[in-house]
N, C-alpha and C positions, 0 to 999 in steps of 0.2 A: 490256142487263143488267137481271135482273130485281129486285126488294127482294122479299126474302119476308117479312120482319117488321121491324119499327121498336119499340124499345119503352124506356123511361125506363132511363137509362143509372144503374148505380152510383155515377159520379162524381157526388158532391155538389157543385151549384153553384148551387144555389137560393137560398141568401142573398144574394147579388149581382143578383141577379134575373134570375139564366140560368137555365135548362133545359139537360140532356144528353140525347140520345139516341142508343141505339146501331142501327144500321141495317143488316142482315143479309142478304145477298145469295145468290144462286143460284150463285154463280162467285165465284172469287180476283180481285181488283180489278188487273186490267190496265194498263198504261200510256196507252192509248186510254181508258179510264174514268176515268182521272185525271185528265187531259185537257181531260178535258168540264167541269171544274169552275173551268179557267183563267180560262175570262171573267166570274167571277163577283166578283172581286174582285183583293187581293195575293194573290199564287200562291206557294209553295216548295216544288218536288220535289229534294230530293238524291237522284238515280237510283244515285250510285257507294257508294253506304252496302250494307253486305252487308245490308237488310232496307232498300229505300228509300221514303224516308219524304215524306209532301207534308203541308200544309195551306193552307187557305184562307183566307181572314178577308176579313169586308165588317162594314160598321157594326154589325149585329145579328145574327152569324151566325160561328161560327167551325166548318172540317171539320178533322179530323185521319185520317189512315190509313199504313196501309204496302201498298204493292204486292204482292200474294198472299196478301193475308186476305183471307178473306171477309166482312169487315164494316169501318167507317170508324164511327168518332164525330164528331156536330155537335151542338153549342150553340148557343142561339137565345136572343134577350132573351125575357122573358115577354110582353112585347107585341106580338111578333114570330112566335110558334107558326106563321102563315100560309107562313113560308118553311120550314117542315120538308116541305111539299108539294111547294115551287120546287126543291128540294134533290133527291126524290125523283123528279120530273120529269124533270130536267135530267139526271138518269142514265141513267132508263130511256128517255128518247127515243132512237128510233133513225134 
């Protein structure tokens, strides 16, 4: 899976000293790409939701998505920016 852009997400969460970004993909996010973000942390897919929903969460680093969009938001502490790359990796390794 590829990322075609990553770019500073609307959600405001800068005063807590997160960052948003939304990360935009070449393909609708599959269950196999979802997947891929299990070991990263606590994992939640509710697959039986009629739009199923995951997110991730590790110490400085939160993902949220739905299965068949094409894009997923993550939040990252501001001294943390380095895992927006780990994030962007971890997807598109194949």
């Amino acid at each position: 899976m590829r990322v075609t852009e990553v770019r500073p997400s609307e959600e405001v969460c800068h005063e807590a000293g997160w960052f948003a970004w939304d990360f935009y993909l070449e393909k609708p996010l599959t269950e196999e790409d979802i997947g891929r973000f299990r070991p990263l942390g606590s994992f939640l897919y509710l697959s039986s939701l009629k739009k199923p929903f995951f997110k991730s969460e590790g110490e400085y680093f939160h993902i949220k998505g739905i299965r068949g969009e094409d894009h997923f938001r993550a939040a990252v502490h501001a001294q943390h920016t380095d895992l927006l790359n780990m994030l962007r990796e971890r997807l598109e390794d194949t």
